[in-house]
TIKOLLUM-863924 format. One line per field, with one value per residue: residue in one letter; x, y, z of N, C-alpha, C in turn. Coordinates in nm, 2 decimals, always signed. Layout:
BEGIN
code	[A	...];
neast	[X	...];
nnorth	[Y	...];
nup	[Z	...];
caeast	[X	...];
canorth	[Y	...];
caup	[Z	...];
ceast	[X	...];
cnorth	[Y	...];
cup	[Z	...];
//
This chain:
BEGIN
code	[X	X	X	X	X	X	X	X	X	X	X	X	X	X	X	X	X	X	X	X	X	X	X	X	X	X	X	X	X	X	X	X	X	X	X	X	X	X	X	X	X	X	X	X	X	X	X	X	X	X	X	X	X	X	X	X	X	X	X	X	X	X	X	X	X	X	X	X	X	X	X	X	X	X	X	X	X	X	X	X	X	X	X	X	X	X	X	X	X	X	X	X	X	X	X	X	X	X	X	X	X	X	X	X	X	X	X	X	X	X	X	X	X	X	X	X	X	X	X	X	X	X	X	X	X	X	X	X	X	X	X	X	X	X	X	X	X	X	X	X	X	X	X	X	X	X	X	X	X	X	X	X	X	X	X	X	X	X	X	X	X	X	X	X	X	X	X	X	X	X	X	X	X	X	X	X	X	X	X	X	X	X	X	X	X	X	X	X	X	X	X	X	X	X	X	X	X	X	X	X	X	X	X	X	X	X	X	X	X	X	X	X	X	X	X	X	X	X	X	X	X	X	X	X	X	X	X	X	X	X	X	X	X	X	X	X	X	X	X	X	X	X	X	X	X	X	X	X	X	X	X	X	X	X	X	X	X	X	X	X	X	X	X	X	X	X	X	X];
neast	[-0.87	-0.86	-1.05	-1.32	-1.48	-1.81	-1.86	-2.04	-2.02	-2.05	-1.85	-1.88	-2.12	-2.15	-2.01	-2.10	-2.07	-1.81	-1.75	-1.91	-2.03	-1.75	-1.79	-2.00	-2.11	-2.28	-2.35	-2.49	-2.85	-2.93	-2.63	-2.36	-2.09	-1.84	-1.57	-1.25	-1.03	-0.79	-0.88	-1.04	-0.84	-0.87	-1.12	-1.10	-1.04	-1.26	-1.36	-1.20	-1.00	-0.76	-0.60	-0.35	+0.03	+0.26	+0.55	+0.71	+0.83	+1.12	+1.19	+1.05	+0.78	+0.71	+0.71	+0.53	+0.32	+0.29	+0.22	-0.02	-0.12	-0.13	-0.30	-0.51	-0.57	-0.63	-0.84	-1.05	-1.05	-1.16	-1.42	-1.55	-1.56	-1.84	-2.07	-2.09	-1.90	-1.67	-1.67	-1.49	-1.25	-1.14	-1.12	-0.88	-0.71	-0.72	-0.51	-0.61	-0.59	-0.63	-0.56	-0.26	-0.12	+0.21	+0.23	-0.04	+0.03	+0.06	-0.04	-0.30	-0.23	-0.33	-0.57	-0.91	-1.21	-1.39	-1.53	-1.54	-1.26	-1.14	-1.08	-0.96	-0.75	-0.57	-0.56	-0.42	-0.17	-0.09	-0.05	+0.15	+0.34	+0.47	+0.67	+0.81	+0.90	+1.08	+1.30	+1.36	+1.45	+1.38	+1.37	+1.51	+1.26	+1.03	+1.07	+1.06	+0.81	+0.68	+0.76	+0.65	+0.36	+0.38	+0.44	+0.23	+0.04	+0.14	+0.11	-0.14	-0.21	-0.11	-0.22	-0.49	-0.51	-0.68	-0.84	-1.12	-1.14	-1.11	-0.88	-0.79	-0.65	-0.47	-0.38	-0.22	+0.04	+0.05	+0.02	+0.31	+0.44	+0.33	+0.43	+0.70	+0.74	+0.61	+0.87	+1.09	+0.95	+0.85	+0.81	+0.61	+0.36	-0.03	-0.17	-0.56	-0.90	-1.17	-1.45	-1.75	-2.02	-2.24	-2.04	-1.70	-1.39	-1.05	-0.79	-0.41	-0.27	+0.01	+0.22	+0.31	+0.14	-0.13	-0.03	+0.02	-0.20	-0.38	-0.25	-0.27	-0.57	-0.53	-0.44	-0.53	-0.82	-0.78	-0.67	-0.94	-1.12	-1.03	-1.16	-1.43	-1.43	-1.39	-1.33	-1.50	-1.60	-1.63	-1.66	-1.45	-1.24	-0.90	-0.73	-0.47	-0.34	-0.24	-0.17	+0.09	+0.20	+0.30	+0.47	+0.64	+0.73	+0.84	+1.06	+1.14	+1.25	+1.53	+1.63	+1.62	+1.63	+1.84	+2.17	+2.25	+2.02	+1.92	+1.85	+1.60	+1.36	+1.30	+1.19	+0.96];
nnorth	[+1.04	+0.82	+0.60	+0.57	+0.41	+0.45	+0.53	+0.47	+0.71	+0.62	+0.33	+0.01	+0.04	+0.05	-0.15	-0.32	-0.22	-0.17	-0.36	-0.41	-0.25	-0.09	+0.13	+0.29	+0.62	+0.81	+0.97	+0.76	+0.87	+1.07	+0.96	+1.03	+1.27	+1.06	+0.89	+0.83	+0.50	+0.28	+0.01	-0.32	-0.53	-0.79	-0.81	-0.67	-0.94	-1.10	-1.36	-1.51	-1.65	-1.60	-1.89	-1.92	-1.90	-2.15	-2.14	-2.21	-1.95	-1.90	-1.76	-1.57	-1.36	-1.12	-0.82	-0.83	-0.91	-0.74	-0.52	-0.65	-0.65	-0.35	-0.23	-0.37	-0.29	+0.02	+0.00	-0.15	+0.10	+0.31	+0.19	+0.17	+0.50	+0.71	+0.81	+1.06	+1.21	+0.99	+1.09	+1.37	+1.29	+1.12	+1.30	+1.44	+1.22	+1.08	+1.09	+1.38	+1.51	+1.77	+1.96	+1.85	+1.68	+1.57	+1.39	+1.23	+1.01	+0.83	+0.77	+0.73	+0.47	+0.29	+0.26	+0.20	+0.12	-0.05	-0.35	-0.59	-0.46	-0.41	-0.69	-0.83	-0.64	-0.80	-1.03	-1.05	-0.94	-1.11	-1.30	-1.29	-1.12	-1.23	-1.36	-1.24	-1.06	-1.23	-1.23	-0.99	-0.86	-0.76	-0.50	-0.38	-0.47	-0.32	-0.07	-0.08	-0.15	+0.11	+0.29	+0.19	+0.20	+0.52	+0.58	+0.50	+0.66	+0.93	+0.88	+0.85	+1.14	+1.29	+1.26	+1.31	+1.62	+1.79	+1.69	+1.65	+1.43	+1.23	+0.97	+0.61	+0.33	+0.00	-0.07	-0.01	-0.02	-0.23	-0.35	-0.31	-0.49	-0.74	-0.69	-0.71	-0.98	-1.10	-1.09	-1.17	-1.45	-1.58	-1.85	-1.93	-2.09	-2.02	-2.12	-2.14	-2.06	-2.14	-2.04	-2.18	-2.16	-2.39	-2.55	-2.53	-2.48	-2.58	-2.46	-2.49	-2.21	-2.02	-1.82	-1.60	-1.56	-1.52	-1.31	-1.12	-1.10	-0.97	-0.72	-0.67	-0.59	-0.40	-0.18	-0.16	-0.13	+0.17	+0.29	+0.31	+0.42	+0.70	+0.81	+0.78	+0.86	+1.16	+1.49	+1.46	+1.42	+1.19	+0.91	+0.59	+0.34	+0.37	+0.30	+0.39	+0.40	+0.18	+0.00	+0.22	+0.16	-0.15	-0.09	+0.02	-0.17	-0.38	-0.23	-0.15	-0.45	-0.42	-0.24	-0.23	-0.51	-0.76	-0.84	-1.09	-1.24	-1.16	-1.33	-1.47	-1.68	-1.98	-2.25	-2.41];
nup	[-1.08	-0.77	-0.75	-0.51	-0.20	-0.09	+0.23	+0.57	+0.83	+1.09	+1.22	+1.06	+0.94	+0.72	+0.53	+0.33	+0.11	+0.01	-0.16	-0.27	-0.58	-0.67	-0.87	-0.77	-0.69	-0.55	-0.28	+0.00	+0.14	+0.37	+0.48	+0.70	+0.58	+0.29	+0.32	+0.21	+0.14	+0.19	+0.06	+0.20	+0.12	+0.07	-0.05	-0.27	-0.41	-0.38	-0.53	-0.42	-0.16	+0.07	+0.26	+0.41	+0.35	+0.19	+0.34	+0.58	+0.84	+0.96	+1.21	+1.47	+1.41	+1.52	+1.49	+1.28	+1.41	+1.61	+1.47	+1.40	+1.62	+1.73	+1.52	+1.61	+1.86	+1.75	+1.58	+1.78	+1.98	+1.78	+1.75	+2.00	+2.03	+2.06	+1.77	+1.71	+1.73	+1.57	+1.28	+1.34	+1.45	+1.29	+1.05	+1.20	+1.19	+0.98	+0.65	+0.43	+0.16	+0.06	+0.29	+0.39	+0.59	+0.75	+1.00	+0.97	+0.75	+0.89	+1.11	+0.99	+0.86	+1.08	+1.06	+1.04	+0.81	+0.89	+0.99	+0.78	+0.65	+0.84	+0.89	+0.63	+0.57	+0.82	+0.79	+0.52	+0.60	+0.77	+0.63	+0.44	+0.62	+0.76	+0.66	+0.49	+0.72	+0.85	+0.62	+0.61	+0.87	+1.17	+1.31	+1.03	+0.88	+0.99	+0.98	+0.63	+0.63	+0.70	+0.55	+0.31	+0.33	+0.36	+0.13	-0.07	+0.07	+0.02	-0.28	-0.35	-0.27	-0.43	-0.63	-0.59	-0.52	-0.45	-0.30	-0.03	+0.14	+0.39	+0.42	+0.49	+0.65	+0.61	+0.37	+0.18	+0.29	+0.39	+0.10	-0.02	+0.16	+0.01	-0.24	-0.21	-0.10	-0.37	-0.51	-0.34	-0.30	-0.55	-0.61	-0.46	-0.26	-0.24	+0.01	-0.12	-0.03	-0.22	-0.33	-0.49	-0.60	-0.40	-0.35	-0.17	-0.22	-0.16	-0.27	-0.38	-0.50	-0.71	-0.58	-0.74	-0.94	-0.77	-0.66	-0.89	-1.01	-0.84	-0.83	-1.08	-1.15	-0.92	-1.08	-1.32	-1.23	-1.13	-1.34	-1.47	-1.25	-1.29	-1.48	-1.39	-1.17	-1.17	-1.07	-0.89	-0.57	-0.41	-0.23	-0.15	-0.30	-0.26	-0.51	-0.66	-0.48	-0.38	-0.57	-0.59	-0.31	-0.32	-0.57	-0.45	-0.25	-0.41	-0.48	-0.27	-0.18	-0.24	-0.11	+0.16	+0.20	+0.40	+0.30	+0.27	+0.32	+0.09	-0.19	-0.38	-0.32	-0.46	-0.44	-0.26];
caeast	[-0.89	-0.88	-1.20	-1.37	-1.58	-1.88	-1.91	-2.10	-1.91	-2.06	-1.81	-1.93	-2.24	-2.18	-1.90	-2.11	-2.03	-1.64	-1.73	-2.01	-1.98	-1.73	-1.81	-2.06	-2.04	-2.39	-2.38	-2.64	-2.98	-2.91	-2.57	-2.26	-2.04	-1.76	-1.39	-1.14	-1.02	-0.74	-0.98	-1.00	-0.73	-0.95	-1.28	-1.10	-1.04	-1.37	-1.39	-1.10	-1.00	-0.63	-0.59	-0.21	+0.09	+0.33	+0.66	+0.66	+0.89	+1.27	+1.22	+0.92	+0.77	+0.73	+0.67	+0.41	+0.22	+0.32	+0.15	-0.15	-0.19	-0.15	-0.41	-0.70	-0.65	-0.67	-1.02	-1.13	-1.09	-1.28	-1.54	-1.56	-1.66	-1.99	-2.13	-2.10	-1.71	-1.57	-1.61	-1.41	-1.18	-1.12	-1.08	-0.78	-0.61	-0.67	-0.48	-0.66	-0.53	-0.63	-0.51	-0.19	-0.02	+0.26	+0.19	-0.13	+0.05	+0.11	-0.15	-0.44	-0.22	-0.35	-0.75	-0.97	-1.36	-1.53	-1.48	-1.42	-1.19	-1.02	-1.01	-0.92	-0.62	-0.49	-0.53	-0.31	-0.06	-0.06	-0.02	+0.26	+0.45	+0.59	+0.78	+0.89	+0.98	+1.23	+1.40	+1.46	+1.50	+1.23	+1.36	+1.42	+1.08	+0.94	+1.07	+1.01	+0.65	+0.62	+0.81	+0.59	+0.26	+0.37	+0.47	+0.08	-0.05	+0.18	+0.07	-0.28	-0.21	-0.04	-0.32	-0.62	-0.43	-0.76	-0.97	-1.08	-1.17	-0.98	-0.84	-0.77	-0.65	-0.31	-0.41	-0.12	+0.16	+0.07	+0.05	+0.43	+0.43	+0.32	+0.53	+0.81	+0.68	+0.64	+1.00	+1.12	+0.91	+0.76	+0.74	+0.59	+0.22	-0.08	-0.33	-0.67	-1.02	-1.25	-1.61	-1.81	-2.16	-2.28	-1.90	-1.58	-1.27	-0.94	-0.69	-0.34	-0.22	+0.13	+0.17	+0.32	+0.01	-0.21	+0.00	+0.02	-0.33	-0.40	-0.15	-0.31	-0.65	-0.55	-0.38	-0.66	-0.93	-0.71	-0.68	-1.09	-1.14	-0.98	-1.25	-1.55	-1.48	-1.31	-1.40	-1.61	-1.58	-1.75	-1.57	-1.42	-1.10	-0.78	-0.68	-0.35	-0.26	-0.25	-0.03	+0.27	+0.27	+0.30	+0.55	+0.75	+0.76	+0.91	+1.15	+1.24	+1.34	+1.65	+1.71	+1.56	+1.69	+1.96	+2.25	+2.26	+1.89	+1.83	+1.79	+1.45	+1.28	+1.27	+1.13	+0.89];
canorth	[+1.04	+0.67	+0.53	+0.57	+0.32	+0.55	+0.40	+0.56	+0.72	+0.44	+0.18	-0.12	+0.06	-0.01	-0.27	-0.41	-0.11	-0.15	-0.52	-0.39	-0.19	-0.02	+0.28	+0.39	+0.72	+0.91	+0.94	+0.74	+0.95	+1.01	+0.96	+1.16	+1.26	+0.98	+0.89	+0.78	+0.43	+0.20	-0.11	-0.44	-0.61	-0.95	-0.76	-0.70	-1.09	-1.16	-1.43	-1.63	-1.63	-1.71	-1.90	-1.92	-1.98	-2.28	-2.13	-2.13	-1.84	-1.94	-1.66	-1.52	-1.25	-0.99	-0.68	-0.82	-1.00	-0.64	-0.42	-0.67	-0.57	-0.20	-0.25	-0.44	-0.16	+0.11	-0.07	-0.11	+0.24	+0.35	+0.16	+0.29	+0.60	+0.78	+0.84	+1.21	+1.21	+0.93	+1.18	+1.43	+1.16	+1.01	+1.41	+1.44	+1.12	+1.05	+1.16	+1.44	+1.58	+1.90	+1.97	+1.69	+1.68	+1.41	+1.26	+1.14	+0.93	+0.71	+0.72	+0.68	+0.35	+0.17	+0.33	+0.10	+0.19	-0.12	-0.53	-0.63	-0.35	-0.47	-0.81	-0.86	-0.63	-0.81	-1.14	-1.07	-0.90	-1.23	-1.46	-1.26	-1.06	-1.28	-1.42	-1.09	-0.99	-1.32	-1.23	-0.86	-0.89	-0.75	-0.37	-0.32	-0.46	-0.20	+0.08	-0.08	-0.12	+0.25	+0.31	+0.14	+0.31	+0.60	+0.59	+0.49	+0.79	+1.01	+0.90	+0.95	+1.29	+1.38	+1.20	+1.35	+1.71	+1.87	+1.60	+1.71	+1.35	+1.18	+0.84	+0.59	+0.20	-0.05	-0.15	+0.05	-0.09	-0.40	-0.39	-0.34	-0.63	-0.85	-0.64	-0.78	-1.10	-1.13	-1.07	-1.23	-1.57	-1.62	-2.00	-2.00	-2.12	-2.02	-2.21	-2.02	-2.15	-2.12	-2.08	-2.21	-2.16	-2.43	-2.62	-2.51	-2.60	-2.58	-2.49	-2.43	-2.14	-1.99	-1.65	-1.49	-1.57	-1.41	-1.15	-1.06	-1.10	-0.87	-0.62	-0.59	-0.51	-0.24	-0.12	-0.11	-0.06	+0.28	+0.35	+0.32	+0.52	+0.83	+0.87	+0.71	+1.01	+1.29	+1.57	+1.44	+1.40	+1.06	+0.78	+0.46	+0.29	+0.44	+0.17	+0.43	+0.40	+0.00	+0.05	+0.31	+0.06	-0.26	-0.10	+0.05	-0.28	-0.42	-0.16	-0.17	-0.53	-0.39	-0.09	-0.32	-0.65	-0.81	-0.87	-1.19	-1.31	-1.07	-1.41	-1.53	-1.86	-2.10	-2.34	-2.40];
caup	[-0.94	-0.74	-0.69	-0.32	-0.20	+0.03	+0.41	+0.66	+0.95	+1.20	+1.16	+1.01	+0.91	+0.55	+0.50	+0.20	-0.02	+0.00	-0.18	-0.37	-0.74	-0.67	-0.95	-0.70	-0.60	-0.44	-0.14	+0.07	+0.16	+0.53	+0.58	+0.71	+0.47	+0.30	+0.32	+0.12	+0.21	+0.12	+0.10	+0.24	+0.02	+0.07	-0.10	-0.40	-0.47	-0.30	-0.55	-0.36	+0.00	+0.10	+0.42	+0.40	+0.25	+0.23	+0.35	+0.71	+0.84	+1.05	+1.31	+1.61	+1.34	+1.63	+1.44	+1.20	+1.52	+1.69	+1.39	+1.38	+1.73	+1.69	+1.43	+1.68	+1.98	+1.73	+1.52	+1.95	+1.99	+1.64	+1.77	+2.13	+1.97	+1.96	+1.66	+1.67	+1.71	+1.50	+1.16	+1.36	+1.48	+1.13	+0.96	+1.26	+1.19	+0.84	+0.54	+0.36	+0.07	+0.04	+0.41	+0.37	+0.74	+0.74	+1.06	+0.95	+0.71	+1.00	+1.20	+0.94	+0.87	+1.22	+1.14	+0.91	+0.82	+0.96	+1.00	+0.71	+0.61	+0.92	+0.94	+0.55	+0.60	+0.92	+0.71	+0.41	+0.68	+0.85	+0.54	+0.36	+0.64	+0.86	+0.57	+0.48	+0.79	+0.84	+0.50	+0.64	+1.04	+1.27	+1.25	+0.85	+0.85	+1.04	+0.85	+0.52	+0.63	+0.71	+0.40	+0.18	+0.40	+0.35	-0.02	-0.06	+0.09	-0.07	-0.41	-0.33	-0.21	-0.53	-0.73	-0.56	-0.44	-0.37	-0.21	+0.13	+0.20	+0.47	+0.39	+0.59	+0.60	+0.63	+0.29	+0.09	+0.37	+0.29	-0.09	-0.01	+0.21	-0.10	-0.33	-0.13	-0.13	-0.54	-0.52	-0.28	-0.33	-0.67	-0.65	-0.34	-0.32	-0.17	+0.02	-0.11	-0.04	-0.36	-0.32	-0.59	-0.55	-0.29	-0.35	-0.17	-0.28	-0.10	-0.34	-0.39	-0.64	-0.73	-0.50	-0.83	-0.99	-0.72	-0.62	-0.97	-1.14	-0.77	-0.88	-1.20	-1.11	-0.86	-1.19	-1.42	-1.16	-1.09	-1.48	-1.46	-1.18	-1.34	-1.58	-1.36	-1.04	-1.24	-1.07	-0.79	-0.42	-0.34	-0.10	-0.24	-0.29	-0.34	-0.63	-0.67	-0.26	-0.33	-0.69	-0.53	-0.21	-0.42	-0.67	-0.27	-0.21	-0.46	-0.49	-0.08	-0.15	-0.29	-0.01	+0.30	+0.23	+0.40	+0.18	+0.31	+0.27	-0.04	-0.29	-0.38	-0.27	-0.59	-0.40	-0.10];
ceast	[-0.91	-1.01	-1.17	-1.52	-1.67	-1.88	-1.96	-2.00	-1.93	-1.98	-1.91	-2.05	-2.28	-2.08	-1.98	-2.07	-1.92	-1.64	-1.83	-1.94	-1.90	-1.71	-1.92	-2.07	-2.15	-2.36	-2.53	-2.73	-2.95	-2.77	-2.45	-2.17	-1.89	-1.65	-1.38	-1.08	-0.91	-0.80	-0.95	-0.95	-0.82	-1.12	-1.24	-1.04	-1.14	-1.39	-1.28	-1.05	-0.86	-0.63	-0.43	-0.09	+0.23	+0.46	+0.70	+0.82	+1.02	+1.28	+1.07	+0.91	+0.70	+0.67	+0.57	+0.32	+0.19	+0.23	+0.01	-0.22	-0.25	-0.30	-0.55	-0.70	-0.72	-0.83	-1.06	-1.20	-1.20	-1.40	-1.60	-1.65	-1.79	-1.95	-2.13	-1.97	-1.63	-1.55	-1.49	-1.24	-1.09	-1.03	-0.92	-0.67	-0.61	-0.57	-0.60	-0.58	-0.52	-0.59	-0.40	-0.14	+0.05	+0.26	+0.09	-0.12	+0.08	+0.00	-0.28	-0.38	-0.26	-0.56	-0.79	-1.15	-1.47	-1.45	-1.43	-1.32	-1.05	-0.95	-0.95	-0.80	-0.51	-0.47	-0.41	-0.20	+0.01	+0.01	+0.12	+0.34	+0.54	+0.70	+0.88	+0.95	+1.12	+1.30	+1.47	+1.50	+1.41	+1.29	+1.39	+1.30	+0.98	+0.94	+1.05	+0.90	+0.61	+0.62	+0.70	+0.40	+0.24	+0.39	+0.34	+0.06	+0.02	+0.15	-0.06	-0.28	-0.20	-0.13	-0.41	-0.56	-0.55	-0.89	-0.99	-1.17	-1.08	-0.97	-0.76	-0.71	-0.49	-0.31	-0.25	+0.04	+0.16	+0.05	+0.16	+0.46	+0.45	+0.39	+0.67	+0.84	+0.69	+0.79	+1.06	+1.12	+0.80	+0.75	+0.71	+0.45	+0.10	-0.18	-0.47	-0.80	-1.11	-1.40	-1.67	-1.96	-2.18	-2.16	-1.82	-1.51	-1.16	-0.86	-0.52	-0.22	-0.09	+0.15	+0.21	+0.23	-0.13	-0.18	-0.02	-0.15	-0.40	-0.38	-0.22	-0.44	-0.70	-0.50	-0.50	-0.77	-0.88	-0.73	-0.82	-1.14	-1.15	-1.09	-1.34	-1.57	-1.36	-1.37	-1.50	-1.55	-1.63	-1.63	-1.56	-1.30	-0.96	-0.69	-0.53	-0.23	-0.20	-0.13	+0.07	+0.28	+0.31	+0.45	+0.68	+0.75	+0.82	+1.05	+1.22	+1.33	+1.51	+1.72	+1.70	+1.62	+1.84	+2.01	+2.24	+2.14	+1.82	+1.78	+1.68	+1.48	+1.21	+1.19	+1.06	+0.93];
cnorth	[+0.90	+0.69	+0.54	+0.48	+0.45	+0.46	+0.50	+0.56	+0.66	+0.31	+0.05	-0.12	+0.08	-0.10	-0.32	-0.31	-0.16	-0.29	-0.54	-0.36	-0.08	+0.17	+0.35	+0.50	+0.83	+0.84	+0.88	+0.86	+0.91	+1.00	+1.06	+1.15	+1.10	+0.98	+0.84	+0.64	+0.33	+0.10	-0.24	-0.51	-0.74	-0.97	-0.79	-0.82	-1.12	-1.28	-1.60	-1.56	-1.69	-1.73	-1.85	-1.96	-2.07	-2.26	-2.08	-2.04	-1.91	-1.86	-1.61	-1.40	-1.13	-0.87	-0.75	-0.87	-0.82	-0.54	-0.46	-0.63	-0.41	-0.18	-0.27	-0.31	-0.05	+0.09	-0.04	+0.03	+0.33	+0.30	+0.15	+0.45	+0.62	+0.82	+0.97	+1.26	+1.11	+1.01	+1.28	+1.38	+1.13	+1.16	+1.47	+1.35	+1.07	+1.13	+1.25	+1.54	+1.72	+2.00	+1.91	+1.80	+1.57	+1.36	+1.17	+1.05	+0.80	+0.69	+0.69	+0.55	+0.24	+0.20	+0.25	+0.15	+0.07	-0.29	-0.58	-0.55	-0.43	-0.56	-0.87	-0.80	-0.73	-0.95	-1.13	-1.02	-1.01	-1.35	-1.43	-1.20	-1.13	-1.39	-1.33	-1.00	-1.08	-1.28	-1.14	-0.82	-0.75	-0.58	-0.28	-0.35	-0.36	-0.11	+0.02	-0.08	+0.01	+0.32	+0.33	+0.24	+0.47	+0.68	+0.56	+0.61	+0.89	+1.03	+0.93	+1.10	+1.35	+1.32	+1.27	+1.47	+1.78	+1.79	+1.69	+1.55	+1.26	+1.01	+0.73	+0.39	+0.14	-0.09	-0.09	-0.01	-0.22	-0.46	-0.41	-0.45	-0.77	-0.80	-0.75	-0.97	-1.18	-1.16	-1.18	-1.42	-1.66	-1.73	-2.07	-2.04	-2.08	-2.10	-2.14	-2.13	-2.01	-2.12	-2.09	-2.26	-2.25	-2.54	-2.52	-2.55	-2.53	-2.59	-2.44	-2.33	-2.05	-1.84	-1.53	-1.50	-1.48	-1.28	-1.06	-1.00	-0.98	-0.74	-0.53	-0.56	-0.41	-0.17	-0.06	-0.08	+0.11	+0.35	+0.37	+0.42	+0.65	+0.88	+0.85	+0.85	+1.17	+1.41	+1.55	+1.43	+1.29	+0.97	+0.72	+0.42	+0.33	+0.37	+0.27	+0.43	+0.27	+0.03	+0.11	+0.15	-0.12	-0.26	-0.02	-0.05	-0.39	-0.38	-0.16	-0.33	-0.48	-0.27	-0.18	-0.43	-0.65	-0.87	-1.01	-1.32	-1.24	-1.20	-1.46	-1.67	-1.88	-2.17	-2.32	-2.49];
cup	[-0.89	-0.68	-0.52	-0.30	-0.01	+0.11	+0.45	+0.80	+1.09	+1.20	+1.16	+0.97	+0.74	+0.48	+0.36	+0.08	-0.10	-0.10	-0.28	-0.55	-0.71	-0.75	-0.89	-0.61	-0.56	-0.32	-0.06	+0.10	+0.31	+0.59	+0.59	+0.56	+0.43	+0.32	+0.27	+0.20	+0.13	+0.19	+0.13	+0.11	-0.01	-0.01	-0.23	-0.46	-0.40	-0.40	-0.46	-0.23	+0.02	+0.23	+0.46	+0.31	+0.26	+0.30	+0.50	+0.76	+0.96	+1.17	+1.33	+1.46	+1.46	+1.58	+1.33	+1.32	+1.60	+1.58	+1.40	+1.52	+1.82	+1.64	+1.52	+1.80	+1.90	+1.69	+1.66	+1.96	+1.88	+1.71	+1.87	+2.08	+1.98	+1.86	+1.62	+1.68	+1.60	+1.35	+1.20	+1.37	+1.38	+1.03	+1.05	+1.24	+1.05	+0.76	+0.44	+0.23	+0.05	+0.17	+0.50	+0.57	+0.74	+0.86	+1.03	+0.83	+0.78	+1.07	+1.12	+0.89	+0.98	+1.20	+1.01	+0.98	+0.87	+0.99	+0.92	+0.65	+0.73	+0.91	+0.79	+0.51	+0.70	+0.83	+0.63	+0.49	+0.71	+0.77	+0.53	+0.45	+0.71	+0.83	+0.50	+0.59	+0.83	+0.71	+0.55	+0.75	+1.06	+1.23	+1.09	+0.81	+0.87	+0.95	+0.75	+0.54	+0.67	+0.61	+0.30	+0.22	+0.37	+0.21	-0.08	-0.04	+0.00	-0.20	-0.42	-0.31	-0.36	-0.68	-0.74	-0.49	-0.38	-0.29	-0.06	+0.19	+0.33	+0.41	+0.45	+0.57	+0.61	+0.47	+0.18	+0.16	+0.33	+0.14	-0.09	+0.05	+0.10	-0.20	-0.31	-0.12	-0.28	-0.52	-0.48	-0.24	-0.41	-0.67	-0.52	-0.37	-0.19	-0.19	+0.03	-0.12	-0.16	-0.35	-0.46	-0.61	-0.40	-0.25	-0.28	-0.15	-0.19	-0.23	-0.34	-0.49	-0.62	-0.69	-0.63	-0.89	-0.90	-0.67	-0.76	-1.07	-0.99	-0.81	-1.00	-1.22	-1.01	-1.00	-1.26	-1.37	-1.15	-1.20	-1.51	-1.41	-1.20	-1.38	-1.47	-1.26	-1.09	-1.18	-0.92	-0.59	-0.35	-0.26	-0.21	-0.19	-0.37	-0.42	-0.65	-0.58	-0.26	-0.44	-0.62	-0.41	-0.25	-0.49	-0.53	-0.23	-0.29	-0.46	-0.34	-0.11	-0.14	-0.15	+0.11	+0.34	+0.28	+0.33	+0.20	+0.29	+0.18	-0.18	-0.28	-0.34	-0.36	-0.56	-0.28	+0.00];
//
């Protein structure tokens, strides 16, 4: 079963969890029950921070500028909310497994559980998509990013079939994103800041190198998981939502791309 990181249904009223140990699975003393969450992408490399990366894009990226703003009304809205509606709210528009509805494959892609949940999705959106959406032109973008979204939830569904947690997050759309990315521009480089206790460093490392060594601790975090919440019902991170969207994004290059701009970038 993929790991769940517990939050409390106050947005932002536990953001340190999602960044914490993730093999934690009581529920706080006190609060409402959890959800399922595909997690701030930027938590799980919390030891490195990407600003950007070197390959600036030939075309207005529109629909990734257009998603990240989807994204901030809906967060607004979440956090408009009283406190006595946003569980209801969250159990309407998430993905729940054991109750699957396929619209809420789409709409729990615009709903995230707090700040940083938010703002570490809209980041990696921002670095990697609007180099992915010039390769594939503003509407195959779209739909591969729903694509890949909803190939995420799906696997969770068919991971965890009797959860009745709701699950929530852009974080599986844009595993595809970077999937696409790998592909598309293995020797590109990113610009990542490095903290190092009371040092930070500005550096620049090879995007197949962080997309990959990413990749492969949603992997093995996921293979962990199984055993750690076998059986349980607790929140976390759907380390299997991030894997399917990752490996639908690699695989869209091939269905998505323009024939035209389907070759990789060798160089930056």
């Amino acid at each position: 079963m993929a790991e769940e990181v517990v939050v409390q249904d106050r947005l932002g009223g536990k953001d340190e969890a999602v960044c914490g140990d993730h093999r934690q699975s009581a529920q706080p003393a006190g609060t409402t029950p959890g959800r399922a969450i595909h997690a701030p992408i930027v938590c799980q490399n919390a030891r490195v921070i990407p600003l950007r990366d070197v390959i600036p894009s030939r075309t207005v990226p529109f629909i990734t500028v257009g998603l990240i703003v989807l994204n901030s009304l809906a967060f607004v809205f979440e956090l408009s909310l009283p406190d006595d509606t946003i569980h209801p709210f969250l159990q309407a528009y998430g993905v729940i497994p054991a109750a699957f509805s396929w619209p809420t494959i789409f709409t729990s892609m615009f709903l995230h559980s707090g700040w940083l949940h938010f703002l570490g999705n809209m980041l990696y959106l921002w670095i990697f998509g609007d180099n992915v959406e010039d390769r594939f032109g503003h509407g195959r973008f779209l739909a591969f990013y729903l694509f890949c979204g909803a190939s995420a939830a799906v696997a969770h569904v068919a991971i965890n079939p009797d959860s009745v947690l709701p699950t929530i997050g852009a974080s599986g759309a844009i595993a595809g994103v970077m999937g696409a990315y790998f592909i598309l521009y293995p020797h590109a480089r990113v610009v990542t800041l490095l903290p190092l206790f009371i040092f930070w460093q500005i550096i620049e490392v090879p995007a197949i190198f962080f997309l990959g060594i990413w990749f492969l601790m949603q992997f093995f975090s996921g293979v962990g998981s199984i055993a750690l919440t076998s059986g349980s019902q607790t929140g976390g991170v759907a380390f299997w939502a991030h894997v399917a969207g990752f490996v639908a994004g690699v695989a869209g290059v091939i269905v998505f791309g323009r024939p035209g701009r389907r070759r990789v970038e060798w160089r930056s």
